[in-house]
N, C-alpha and C positions, 0 to 999 in steps of 0.2 A: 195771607193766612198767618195766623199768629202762633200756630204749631206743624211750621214746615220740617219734613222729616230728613235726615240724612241717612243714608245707608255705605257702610265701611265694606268691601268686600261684597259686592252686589254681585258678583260674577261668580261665586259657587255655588255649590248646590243648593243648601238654603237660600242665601242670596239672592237667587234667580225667583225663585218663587215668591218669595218676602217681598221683592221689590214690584213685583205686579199684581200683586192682592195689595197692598200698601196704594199704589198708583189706581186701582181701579176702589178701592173705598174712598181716596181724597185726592181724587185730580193728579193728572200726572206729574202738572209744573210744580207740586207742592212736595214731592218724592226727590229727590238728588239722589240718584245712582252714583260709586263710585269704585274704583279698584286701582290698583298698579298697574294695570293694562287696558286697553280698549273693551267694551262687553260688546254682546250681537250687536248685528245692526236694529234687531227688533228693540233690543231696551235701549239704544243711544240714540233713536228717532223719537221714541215713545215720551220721552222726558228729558231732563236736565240731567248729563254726565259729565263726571269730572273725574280726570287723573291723577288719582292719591297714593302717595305712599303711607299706608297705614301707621307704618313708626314715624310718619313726619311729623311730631307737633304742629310746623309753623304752615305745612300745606291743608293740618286739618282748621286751621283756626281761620286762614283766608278763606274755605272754604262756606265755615258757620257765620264769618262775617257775610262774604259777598251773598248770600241768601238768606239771612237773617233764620239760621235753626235754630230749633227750639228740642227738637227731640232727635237723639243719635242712636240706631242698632249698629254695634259693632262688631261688624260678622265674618272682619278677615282672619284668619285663622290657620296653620300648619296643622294637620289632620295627623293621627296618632301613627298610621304607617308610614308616612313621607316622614314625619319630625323622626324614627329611628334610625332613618338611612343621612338626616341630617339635624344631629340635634342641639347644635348652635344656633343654628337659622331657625328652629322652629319656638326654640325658646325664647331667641330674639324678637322676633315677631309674633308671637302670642304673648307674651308678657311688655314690651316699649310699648305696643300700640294701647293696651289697655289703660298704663300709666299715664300714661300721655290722655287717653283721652279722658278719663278720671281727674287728672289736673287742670283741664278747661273747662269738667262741670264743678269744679272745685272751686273755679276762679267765674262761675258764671257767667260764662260762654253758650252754653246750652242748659235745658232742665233738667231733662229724665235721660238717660243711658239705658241700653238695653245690652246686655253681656250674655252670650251663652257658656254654662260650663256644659259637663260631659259624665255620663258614667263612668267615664276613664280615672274619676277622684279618686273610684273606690278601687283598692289592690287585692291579693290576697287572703288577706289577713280582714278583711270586711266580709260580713257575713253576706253568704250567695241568694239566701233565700229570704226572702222579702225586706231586703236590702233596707236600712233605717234610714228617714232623713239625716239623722246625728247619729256617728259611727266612727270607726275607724276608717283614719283614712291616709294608707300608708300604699301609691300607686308606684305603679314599676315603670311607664313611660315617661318620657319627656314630655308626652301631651298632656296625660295625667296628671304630672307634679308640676306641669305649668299652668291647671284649669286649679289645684289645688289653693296654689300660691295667689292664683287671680281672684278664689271666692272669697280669701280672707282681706285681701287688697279690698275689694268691693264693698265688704262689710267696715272697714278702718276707714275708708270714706264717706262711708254711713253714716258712724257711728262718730267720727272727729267733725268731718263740715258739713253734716246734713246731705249728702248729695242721693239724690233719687235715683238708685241704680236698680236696677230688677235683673234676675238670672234665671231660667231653668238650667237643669241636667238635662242635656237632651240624651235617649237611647239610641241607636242605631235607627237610622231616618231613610226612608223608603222613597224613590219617586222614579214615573216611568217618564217625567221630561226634562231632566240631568243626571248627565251622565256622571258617574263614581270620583270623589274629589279624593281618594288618597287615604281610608279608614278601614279599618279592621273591619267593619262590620260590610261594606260595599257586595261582598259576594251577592246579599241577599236584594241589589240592586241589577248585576251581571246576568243574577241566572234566569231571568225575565227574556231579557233582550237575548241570551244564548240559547232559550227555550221556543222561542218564536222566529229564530234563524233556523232551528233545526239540528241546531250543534248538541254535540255531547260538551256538557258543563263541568269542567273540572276545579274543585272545590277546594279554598284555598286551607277551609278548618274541616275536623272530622265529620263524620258525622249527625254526632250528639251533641254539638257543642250551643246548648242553649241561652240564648241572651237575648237580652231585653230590645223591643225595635217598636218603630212607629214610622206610620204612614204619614207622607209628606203632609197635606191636607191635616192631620191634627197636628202635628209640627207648628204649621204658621198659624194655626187656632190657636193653639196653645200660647205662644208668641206675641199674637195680638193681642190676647185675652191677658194678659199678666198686664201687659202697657195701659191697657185703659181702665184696670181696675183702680179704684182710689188708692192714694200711697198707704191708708190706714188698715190697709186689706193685706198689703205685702208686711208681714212678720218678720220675715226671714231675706237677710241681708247677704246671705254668702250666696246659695244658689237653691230652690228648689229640686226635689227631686220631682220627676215624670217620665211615666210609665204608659202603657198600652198596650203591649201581648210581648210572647215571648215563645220562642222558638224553635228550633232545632234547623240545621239543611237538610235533612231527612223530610222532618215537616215540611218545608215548604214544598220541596219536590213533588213529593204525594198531593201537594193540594194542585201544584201545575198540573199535574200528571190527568186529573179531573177535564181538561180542558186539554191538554197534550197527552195523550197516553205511552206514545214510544218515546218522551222524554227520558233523558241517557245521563246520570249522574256520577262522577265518579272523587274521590277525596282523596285529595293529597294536600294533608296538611304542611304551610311552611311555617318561617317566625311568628307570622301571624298568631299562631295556633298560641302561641305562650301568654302572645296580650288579653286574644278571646279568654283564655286558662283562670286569667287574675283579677276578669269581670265578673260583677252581679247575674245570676238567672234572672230572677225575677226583683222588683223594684217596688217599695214603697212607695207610693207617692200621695198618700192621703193627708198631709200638711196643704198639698195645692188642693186639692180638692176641695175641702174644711176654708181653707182663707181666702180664694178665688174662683169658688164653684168649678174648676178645672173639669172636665169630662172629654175621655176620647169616644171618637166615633166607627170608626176600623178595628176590625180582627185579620186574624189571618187569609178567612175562604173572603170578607167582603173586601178586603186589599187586593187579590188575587183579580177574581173575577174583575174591578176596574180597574186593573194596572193589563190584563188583560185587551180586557174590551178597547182600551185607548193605545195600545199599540196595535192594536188587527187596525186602526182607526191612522193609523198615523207611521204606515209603516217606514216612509221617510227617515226615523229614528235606527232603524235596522240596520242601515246601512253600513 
């Protein structure tokens, strides 16, 4: 196959799902999973895996040779609450591996790149309510000022060697089949699986604290859908913004509550609270929409209802 895919970081949360909607639209042997550790045994039977260090140049470039890639997602990443408690390594490894791998499609090694950045660009000082593609963007994390650093990185190799890189912003990402990788926004991943134990859910931000999130399933829509649009369709070289609803933990609660009625919530905000503080509510994201026909599919009550119905379904996950 003359566009076999590589995946960086295939064992996190996006990753996991990316890499099997990837394998089940083009064969499995044409997907390369890959991480700095071993993944399940369901994705290293399912296809070809291999052990990467993401900041490795020379283990990613044996990698593009021995399977002839052609298209890279790189999706290993230090998550905005792990990179606070460590923010050498997170900036290390969010920033080497991108460079790194931006210099093999520089040197055509591979075609297309696929980079995620984050609404963590945006600080406080960027406007909360319908957040611009083009803004300020002055973020308070190290995950932030490293997604920052990376869209303009993305766009300077755009823009100097041509190199086909594509990015969303991803919002806060939902999914009932991985578990929480280390993000501010995770609560609204926890309180599913503590609502269906039967636990009282104690909530790591207030109340009110409304931001921007999306359901796994538009996630890798979205994801796909930027890769296989023509390159004369991507405008924008730093990173897209995208959006799909937005929130509160109040809200959701009420909406479990629909479906769990003695569900037990309670809020104790910690550090967290300051990151959730310096993000967008609500998001623009009508440049993707306009350039790559972008459209999500989930709200809040039809996220519920399936995130729901497939843990009554799969209670295995509870445990």
């Amino acid at each position: 196959m003359s566009n076999r895919i590589l995946i960086l970081g295939a064992c996190g949360q996006i990753g996991i799902e990316l890499t099997a909607r990837l394998r089940n639209m083009h064969g499995a042997d044409n997907v390369v999973a890959s991480d700095i550790r071993e993944g399940s045994p369901a994705m290293m039977q399912a296809g070809p895996f291999e052990i990467i260090d993401a900041t490795s140049k020379a283990q990613i470039l044996d990698v593009l040779k021995k399977y002839d890639i052609k298209i890279v997602y790189l999706m290993a990443a230090m998550l905005s609450a792990t990179a606070e408690k460590y923010p050498q390594k997170g900036w290390d490894l969010n920033m080497v591996s991108l460079l790194g791998v931006l210099d093999l499609a520089k040197d055509k090694h591979f075609d297309t790149l696929f980079w995620p950045s984050s609404m963590a660009v945006f600080g406080s000082t960027s406007p909360k309510m319908n957040t611009p593609q083009q803004t300020i963007m002055e973020p308070t994390t190290v995950y932030g000022i490293s997604k920052v650093a990376g869209e303009n990185w993305c766009n300077y190799f755009h823009s100097r060697y041509g190199v086909d890189v594509r990015s969303i912003r991803y919002p806060g990402i939902i999914s009932w089949k991985t578990l929480p990788g280390g993000g501010t926004t995770d609560y609204a991943v926890d309180i599913y699986f503590e609502a269906l134990k039967g636990n009282v859910f104690d909530c790591f931000l207030s109340e009110n604290t409304r931001l921007p999130m999306m359901y796994m399933d538009d996630a890798i829509n979205a994801t796909i859908q930027i890769m296989e649009a023509a390159s004369s369709q991507i405008k924008i070289r730093t990173s897209y913004n995208l959006s799909a609803m937005s929130f509160t933990p109040h809200e959701i609660a009420m909406e479990i509550r629909k479906y769990i009625p003695d569900f037990s919530i309670s809020y104790k905000p910690d550090y967290r609270q300051q990151i959730a503080d310096s993000w967008p509510t609500i998001i623009d994201d009508s440049a993707a929409r306009k350039d790559w026909n972008w459209k999500h599919h989930f709200d809040l009550a039809k996220m519920t209802e399936d995130i729901i119905a497939n843990l009554k379904k799969n209670t295995h996950l509870l445990v």
